[in-house]
C-alpha positions as CSV (number, residue, x, y, z in Angstrom):
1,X,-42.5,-29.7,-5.4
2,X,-43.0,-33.6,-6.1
3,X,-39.9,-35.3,-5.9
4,X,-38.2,-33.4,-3.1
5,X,-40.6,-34.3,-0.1
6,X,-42.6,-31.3,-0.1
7,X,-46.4,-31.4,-0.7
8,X,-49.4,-28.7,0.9
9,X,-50.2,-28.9,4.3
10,X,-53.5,-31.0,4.3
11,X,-54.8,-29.5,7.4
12,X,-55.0,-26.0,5.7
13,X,-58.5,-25.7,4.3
14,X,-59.9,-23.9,1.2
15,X,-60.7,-20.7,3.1
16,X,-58.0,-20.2,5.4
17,X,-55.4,-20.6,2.1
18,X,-57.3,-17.5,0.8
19,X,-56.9,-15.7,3.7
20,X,-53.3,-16.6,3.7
21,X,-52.9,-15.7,-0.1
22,X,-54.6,-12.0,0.5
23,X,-51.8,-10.2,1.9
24,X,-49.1,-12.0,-0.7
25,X,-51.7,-10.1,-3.3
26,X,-52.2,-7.0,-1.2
27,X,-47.7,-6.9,-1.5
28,X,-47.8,-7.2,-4.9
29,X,-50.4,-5.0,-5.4
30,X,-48.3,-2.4,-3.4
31,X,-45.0,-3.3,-5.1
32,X,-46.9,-2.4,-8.4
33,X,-48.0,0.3,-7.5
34,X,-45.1,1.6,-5.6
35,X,-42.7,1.0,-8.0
36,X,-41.0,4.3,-10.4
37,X,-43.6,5.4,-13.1
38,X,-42.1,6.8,-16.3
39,X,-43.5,10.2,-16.5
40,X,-44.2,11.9,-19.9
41,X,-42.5,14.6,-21.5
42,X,-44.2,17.7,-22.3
43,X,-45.8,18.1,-25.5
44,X,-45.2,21.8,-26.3
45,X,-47.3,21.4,-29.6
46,X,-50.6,20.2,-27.4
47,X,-49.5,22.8,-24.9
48,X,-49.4,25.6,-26.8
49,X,-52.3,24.9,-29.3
50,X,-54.2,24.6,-25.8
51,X,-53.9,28.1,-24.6
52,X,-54.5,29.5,-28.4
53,X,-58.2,30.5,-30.2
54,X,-59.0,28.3,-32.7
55,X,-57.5,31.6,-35.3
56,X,-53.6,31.0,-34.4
57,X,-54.2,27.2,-33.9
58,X,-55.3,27.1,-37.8
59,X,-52.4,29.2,-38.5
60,X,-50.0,27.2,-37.2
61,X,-51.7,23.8,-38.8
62,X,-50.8,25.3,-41.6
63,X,-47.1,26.1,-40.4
64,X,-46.5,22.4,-40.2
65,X,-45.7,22.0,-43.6
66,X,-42.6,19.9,-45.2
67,X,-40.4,22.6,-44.0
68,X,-41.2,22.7,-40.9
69,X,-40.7,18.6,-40.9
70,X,-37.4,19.1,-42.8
71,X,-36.3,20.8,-39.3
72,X,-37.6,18.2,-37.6
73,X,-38.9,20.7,-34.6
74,X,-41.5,18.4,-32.6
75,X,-38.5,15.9,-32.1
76,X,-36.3,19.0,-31.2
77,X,-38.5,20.2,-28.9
78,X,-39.1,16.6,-26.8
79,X,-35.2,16.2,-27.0
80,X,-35.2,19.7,-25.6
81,X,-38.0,18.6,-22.5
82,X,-35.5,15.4,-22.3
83,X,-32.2,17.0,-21.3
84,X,-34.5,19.7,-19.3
85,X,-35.7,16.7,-16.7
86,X,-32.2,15.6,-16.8
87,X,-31.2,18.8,-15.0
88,X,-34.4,18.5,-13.0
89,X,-34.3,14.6,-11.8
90,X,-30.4,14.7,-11.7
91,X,-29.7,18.7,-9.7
92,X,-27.7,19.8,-11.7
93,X,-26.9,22.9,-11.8
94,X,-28.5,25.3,-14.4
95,X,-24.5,27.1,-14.6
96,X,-23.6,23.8,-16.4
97,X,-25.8,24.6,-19.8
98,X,-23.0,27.6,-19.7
99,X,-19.8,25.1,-19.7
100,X,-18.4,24.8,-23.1
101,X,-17.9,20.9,-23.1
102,X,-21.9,20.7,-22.3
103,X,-22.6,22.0,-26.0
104,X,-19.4,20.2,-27.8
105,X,-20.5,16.7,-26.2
106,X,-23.8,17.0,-28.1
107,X,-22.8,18.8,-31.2
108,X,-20.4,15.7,-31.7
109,X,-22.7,13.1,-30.4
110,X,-25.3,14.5,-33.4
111,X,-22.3,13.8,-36.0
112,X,-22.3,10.3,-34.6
113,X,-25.2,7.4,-35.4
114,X,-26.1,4.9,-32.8
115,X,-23.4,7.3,-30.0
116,X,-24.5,6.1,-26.3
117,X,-22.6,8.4,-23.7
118,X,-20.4,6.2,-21.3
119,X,-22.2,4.8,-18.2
120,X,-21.5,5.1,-14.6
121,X,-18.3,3.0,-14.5
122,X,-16.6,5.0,-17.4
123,X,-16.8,7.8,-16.1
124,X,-15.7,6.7,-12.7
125,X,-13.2,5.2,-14.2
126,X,-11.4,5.0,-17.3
127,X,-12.4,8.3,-18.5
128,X,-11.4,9.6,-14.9
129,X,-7.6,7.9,-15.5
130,X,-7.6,8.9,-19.1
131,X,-8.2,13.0,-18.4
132,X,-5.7,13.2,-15.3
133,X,-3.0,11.6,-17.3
134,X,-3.7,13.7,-20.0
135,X,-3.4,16.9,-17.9
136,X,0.0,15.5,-16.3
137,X,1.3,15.1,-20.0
138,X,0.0,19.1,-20.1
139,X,1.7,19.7,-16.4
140,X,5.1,17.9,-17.8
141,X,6.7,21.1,-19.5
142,X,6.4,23.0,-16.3
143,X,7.3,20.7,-13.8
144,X,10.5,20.2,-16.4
145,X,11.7,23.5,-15.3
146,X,11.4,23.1,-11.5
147,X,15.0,21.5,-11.3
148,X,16.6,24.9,-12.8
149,X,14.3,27.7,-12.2
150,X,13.5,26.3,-8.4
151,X,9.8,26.9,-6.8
152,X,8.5,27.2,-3.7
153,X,4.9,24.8,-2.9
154,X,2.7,25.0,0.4
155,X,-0.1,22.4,1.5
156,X,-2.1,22.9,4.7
157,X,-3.9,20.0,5.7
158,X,-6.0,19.3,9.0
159,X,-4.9,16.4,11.3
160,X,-7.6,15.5,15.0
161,X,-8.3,19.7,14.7
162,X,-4.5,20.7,14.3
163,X,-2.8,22.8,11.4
164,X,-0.2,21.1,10.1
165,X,1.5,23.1,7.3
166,X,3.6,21.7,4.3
167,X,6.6,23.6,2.7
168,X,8.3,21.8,-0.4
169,X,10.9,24.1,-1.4
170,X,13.0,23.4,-4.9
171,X,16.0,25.4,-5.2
172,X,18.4,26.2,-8.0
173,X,21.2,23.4,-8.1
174,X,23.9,25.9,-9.3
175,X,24.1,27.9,-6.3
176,X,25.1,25.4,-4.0
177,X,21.8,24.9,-2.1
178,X,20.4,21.2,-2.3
179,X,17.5,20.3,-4.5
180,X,14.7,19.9,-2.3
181,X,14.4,21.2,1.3
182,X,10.6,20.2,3.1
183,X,9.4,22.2,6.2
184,X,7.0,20.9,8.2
185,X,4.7,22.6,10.8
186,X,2.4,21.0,13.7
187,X,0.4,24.3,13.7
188,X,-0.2,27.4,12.0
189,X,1.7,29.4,14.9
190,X,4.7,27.6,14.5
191,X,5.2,28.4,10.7
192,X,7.4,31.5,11.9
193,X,9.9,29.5,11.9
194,X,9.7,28.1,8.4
195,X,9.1,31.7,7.6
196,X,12.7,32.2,9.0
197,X,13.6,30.0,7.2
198,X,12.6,30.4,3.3
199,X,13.5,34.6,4.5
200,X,17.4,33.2,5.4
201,X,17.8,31.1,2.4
202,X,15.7,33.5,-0.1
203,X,16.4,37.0,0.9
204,X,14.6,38.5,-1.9
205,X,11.2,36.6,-1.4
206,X,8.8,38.5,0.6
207,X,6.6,36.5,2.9
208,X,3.4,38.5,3.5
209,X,0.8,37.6,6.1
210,X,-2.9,37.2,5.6
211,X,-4.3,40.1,6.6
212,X,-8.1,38.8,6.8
213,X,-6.5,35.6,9.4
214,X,-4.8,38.6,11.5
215,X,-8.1,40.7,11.9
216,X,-9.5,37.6,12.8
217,X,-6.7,36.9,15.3
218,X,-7.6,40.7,16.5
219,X,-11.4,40.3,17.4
220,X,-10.5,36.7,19.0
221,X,-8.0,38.3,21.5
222,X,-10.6,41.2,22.2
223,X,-13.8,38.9,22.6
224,X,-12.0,35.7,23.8
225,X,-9.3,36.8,26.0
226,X,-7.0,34.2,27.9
227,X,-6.9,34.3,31.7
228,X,-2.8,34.7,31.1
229,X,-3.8,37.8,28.7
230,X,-2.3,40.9,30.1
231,X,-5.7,43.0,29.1
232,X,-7.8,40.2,30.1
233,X,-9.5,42.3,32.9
234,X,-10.5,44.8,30.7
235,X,-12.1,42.2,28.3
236,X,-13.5,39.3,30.3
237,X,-16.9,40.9,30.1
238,X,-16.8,40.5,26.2
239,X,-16.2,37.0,26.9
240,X,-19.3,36.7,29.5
241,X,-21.8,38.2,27.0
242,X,-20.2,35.9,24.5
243,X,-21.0,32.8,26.5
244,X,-24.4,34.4,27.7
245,X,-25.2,34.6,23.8
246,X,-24.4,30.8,23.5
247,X,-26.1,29.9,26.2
248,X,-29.7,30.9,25.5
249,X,-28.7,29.7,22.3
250,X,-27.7,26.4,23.1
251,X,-31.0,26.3,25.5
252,X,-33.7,26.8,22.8
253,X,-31.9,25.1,19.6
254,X,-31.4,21.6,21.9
255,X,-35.2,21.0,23.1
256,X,-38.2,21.0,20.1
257,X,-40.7,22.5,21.8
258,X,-38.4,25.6,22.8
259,X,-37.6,25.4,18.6
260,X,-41.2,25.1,17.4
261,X,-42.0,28.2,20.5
262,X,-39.2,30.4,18.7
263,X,-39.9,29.9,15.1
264,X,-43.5,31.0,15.6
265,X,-42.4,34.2,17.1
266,X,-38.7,34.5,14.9
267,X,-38.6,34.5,10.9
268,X,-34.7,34.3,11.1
269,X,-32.7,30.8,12.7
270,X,-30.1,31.2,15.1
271,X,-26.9,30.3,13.2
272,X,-24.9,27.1,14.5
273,X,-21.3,29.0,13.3
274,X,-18.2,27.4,14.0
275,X,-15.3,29.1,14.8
276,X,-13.1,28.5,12.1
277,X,-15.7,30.9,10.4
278,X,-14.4,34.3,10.6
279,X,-15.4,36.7,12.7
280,X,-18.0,34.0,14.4
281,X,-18.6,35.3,17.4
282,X,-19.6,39.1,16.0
283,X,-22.1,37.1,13.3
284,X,-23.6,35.4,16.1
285,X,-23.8,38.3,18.5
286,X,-25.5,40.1,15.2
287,X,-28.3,37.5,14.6
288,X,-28.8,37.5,18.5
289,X,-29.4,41.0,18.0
290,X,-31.9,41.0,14.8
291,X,-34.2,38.5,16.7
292,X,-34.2,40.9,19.7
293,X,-38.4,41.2,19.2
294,X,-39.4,37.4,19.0
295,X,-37.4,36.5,21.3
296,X,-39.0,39.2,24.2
297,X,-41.9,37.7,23.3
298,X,-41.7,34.5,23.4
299,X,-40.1,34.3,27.3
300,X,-43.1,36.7,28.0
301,X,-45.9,34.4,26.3
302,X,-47.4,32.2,28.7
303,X,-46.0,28.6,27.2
304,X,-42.6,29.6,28.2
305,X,-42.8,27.9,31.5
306,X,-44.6,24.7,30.1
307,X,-41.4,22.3,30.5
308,X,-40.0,20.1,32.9
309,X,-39.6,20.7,36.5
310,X,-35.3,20.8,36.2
311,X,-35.9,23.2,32.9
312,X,-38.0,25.9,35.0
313,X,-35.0,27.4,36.8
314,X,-32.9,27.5,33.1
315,X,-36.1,29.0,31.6
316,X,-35.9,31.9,34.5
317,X,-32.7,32.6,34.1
318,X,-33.0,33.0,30.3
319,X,-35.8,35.0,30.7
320,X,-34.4,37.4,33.3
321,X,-31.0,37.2,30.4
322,X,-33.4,38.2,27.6
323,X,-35.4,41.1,29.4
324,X,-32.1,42.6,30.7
325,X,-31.7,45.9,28.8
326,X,-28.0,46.3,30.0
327,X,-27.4,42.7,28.2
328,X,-28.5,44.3,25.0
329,X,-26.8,47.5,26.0
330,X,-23.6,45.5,26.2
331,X,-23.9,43.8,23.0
332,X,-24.7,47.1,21.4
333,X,-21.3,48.5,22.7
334,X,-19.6,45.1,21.4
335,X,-21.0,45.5,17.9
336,X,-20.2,49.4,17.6
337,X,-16.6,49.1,18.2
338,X,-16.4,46.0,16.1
339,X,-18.1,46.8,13.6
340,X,-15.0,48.8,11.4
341,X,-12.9,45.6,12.0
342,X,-15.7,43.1,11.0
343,X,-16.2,46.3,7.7
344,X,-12.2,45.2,7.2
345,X,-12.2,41.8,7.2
346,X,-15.1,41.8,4.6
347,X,-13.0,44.5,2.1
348,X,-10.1,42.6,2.4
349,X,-11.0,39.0,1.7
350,X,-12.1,39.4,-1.9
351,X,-10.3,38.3,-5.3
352,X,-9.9,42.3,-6.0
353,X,-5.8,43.6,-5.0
354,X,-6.0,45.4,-1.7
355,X,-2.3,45.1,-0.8
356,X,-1.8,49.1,-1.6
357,X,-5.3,50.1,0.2
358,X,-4.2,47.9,3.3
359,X,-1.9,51.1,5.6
360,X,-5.0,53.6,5.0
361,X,-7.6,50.8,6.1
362,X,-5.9,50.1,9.2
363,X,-5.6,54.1,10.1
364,X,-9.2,54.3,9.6
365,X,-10.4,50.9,11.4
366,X,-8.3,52.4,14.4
367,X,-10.0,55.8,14.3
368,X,-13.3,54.4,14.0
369,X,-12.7,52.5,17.1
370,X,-11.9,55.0,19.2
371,X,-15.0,57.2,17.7
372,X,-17.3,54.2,18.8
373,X,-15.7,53.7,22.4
374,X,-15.8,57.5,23.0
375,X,-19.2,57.4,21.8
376,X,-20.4,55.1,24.1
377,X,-18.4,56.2,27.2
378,X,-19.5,59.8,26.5
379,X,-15.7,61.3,26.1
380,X,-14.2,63.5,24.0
381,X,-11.9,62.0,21.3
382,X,-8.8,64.1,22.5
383,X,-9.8,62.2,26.6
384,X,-8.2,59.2,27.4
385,X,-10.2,55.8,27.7
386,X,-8.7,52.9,29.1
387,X,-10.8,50.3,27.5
388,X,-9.6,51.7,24.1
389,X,-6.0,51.5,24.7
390,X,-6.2,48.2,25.5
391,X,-8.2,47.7,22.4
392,X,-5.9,49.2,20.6
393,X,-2.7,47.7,21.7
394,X,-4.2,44.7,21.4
395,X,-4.0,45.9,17.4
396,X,-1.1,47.4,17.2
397,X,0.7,44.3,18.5
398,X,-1.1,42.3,15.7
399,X,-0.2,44.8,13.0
400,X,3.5,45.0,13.9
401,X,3.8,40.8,13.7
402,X,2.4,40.7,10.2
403,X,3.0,43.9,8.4
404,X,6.2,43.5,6.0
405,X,7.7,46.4,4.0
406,X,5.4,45.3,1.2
407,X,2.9,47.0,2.7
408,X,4.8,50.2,2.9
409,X,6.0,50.2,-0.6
410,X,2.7,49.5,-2.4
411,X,1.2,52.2,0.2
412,X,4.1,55.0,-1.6
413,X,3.5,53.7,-5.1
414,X,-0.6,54.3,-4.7
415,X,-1.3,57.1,-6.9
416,X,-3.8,57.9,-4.4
């Protein structure tokens, strides 16, 4: 670079500025070849004419006549191979071919010469602004009537792992009542008293629990009981297979070699579930239970003890867990009685309307509890077992908190 001072290094020789230059090239060379290759589009006619004998390939020569140009149906098929690797490259999903806009945005861009669809910016953008304002100028007629016909609006958001729930209520100004009243909750428990509240100001509005969150409530009391619980005697060993369960668990998902050592013997994966899943302790206990097999024989295969000298006395224990047939006894008893709640949970929480079936499904989760506990305890259904009453107080005190007279009334109106 004459004129600014710098000039080769006159010590470096011929050969060792080769040297020096054969890894710059080698890089380039890389980046060239590295780089994104624009791949070709299929060409259905070459495709096609490929697979046929040379009988249908002179037959459809002779297809390719002007009409068949008129229609323009090589470049229809290569715009059809185009928008296919958009799907592909992009993941979309195949449902959105089925979405009415998909087919109106090209029908119009064909109406159009020289149309480019708008970038990444516009449609992060301006387009983004321009449809919600349009659906608030939609929205406007409806939220016009909210200061005379009143509403009631609910928002549940999550705050460091606590509930908090929203009530905006708009009343009617002409009854005296002001316009806007807001209830907030710091938990989902606490919204009985905002429940109170909308039942004292709006006698006629019903307020209907969920019954899928209550069943839920249900198994969590039976298979998680507190130490202040009054049946928590007569349930802590639900809790201590539980935490058995999620143990081993915990023992062979944290450590690879224990992983690799379980998928060669398990098809299924042990399910990481969190408990604001429902029913996530009896999904877990289930899996536990389908991988029975692989798992007896992986603690009995002779790599089980190949660890660590402070994992030997975990791997033991796990093993001595795994090849206990009263653990798996116990976990059969947990699943048998669960199982009609868990059958409830999944009937109710669907779109279809259930509020009518909901007095009958309760009767008949109860009685197949008591079937499954007399089952296992070898007792008559007429004998008295102490484990099941506190089962099923345990239910019964859940039902009475959440059933309303709705429940009643669409139970008398059911043809059924």
């Amino acid at each position: 670079m004459s004129g600014n001072g710098i000039a080769p290094c006159k010590k470096v020789t011929d050969e060792v500025f080769a040297k020096m230059k054969r890894p710059v090239r080698e890089c380039e060379h890389w980046l060239k070849n590295a780089a994104p290759r624009q791949v070709s589009l299929p060409n259905i006619g070459s495709l096609l004419c490929s697979s046929m004998s040379n009988v249908e390939q002179k037959k459809r020569d002779g297809m390719n006549g002007p009409f068949n140009r008129a229609f323009q149906n090589e470049a229809r098929e290569q715009c059809d191979a185009e928008v296919a690797r958009m799907f592909y490259t992009g993941g979309l999903s195949f449902h959105l071919a089925r979405n009415p806009h998909y087919r109106n945005s090209y029908f119009r861009a064909s109406t159009l010469p020289g149309y480019v669809p708008p970038g990444y910016n516009a449609l992060r953008t301006t387009l983004l602004q321009q449809e919600k304002g349009h659906v608030e100028q939609c929205l406007q007629p409806i939220k016009s009537t909210w200061s005379t016909k009143g509403g009631i609006n609910c928002d549940v958001k999550y705050k460091d792992k606590h509930c908090i729930t929203n009530f905006l209520i708009d009343s009617i100004k002409e009854i005296g009542y002001q316009n806007e009243v807001q209830v907030i909750t710091d938990n989902a428990p606490v919204c009985r008293a905002a429940r109170l509240f909308v039942k004292a100001r709006y006698p006629n509005i019903f307020w209907t629990l969920c019954v899928v969150h209550t069943l839920n409530l249900v198994l969590k009391s039976i298979c998680s009981p507190k130490q202040n619980d009054d049946w928590y005697d007569k349930c802590s060993w639900i809790s201590e297979i539980v935490a058995d369960v999620g143990y081993i668990k915990f023992f062979i998902v944290n450590h690879n070699m224990r992983l690799t050592m379980y998928k060669d013997h398990c098809k299924l994966k042990l399910l990481s579930i969190a408990e604001t899943r429902l029913a996530s302790t009896l999904v877990m206990i289930g899996r536990f239970k389908e991988v029975k097999e692989g798992l007896e024989q992986m603690v009995i295969s002779p790599n089980w003890f190949l660890y660590k000298e402070d994992d030997i006395g975990k791997a033991r224990a796990v093993k001595e867990k795994i090849l206990d047939e009263d653990f798996w006894d116990e976990i059969d008893y947990i699943r048998s009685f669960t199982a009609s709640i868990y059958e409830m949970i999944r009937m109710v929480d669907t779109d279809k309307p259930s509020l009518h079936l909901v007095y009958e499904w309760w009767d008949t989760m109860i009685e197949k509890v008591k079937a499954a506990t007399c089952r296992t305890e070898h007792k008559q259904l007429h004998e008295q077992s102490d484990f099941f009453d506190v089962v099923y107080h345990i239910i019964l005190e859940r039902w009475t908190k959440s059933s309303t007279p709705l429940h009643c009334l669409a139970h008398s109106l059911n043809p059924k």
